[in-house]
N, C-alpha and C positions, 0 to 999 in steps of 0.2 A: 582303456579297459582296466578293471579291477581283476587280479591275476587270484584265483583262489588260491592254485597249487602252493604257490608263494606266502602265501599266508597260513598254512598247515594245513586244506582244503585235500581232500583225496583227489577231487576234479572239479573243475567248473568256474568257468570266465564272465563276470560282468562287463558287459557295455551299454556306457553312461553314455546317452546320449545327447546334449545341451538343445541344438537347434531343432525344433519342431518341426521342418520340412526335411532333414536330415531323415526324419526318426517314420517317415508316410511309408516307405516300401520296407521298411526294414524286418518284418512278423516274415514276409516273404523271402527278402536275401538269410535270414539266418535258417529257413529249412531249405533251399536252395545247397546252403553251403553244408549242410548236412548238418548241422548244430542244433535241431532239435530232439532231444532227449525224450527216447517214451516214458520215460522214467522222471522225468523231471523235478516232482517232488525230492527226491534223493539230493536232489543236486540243491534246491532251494532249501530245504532246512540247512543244510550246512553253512549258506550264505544267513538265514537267519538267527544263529549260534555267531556268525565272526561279529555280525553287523549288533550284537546287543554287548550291549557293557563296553561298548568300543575295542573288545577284542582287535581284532583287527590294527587299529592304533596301537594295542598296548603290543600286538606282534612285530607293528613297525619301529616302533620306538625302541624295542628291543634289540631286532637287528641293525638297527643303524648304533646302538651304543657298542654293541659286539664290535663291529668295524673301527670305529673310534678306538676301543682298546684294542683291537689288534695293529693300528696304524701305529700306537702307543709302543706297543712292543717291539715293533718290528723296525720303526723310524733312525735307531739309531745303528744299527747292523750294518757293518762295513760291507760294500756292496748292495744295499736295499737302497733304491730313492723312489720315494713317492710322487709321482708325477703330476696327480691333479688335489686338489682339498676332497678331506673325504667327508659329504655332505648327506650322503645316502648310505646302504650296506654295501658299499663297493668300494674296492682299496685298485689302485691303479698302480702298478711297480716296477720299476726298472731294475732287471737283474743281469748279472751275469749271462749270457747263453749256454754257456757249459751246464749250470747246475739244472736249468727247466726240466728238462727232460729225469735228471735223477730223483726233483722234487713229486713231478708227475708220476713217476712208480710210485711214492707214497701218499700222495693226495690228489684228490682231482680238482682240475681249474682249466682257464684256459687262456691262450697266449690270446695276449689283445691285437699284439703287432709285432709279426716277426721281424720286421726289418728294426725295429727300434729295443726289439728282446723284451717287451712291457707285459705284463700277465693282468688278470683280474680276478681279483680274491672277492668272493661274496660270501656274506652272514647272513645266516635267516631268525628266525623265529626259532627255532631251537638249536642252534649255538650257543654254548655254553664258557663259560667264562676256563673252564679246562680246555676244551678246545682252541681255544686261542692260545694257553700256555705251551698248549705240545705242538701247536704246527709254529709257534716259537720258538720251538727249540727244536724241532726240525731243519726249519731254516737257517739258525745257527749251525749247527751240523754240517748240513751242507756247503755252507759259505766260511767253515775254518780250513 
């Protein structure tokens, strides 16, 4: 699926369907599943706004370099380790367990894996190169 919300979309989910026997009932399972929109134009302009100028690309490209510098930032913070390569908008990190919960009163995230204490930081499309400074020095903070 192509994730609108994810791409700065107010609402509305693509599904690319490749195989041609896949795609025979499918008009049927998506008003089944309550996914037809009376309003559906609403929804379609907005996909045809991300899908021109490769918007859409330039929103991914974007978050994924957010994450890159915040991986930047954060990689060398006594206490932080980053547990997987950050190849998309997602930073995967091993903390402390004591601070999650005090970091969580000031931003929102979510624990990947309590038993291992690992969280997941995502970057979107509008993250901004200051927001990565201050949830850097947040984490500093908490981790002195």
């Amino acid at each position: 699926s192509f994730g609108g919300t994810k791409n700065g979309m107010m609402f509305g989910e693509a599904v690319l369907i490749f195989a041609p026997e896949l795609a025979k009932n499918f008009k049927y399972i998506r008003k089944q599943g309550t996914q037809l929109a009376s309003k559906m134009r609403f929804i379609a302009v907005q996909f045809e706004t991300l899908l021109s100028e490769e918007l859409w690309l330039k929103n991914a490209q974007h978050a994924n370099r957010m994450a890159r510098l915040l991986a930047e930032k954060v990689k060398d913070i006594p206490g932080v380790e980053i547990t997987q390569s950050v190849d998309i908008n997602a930073l995967f990190v091993k903390l402390p367990k004591d601070i999650i919960p005090r970091l969580q009163s000031e931003s929102f995230f979510y624990v990947w894996d309590e038993q291992e204490s690992i969280v997941r930081w995502m970057t979107s499309f509008d993250t901004t190169e200051e927001d990565i400074e201050a949830f850097s020095d947040l984490l500093k903070r908490h981790l002195q």
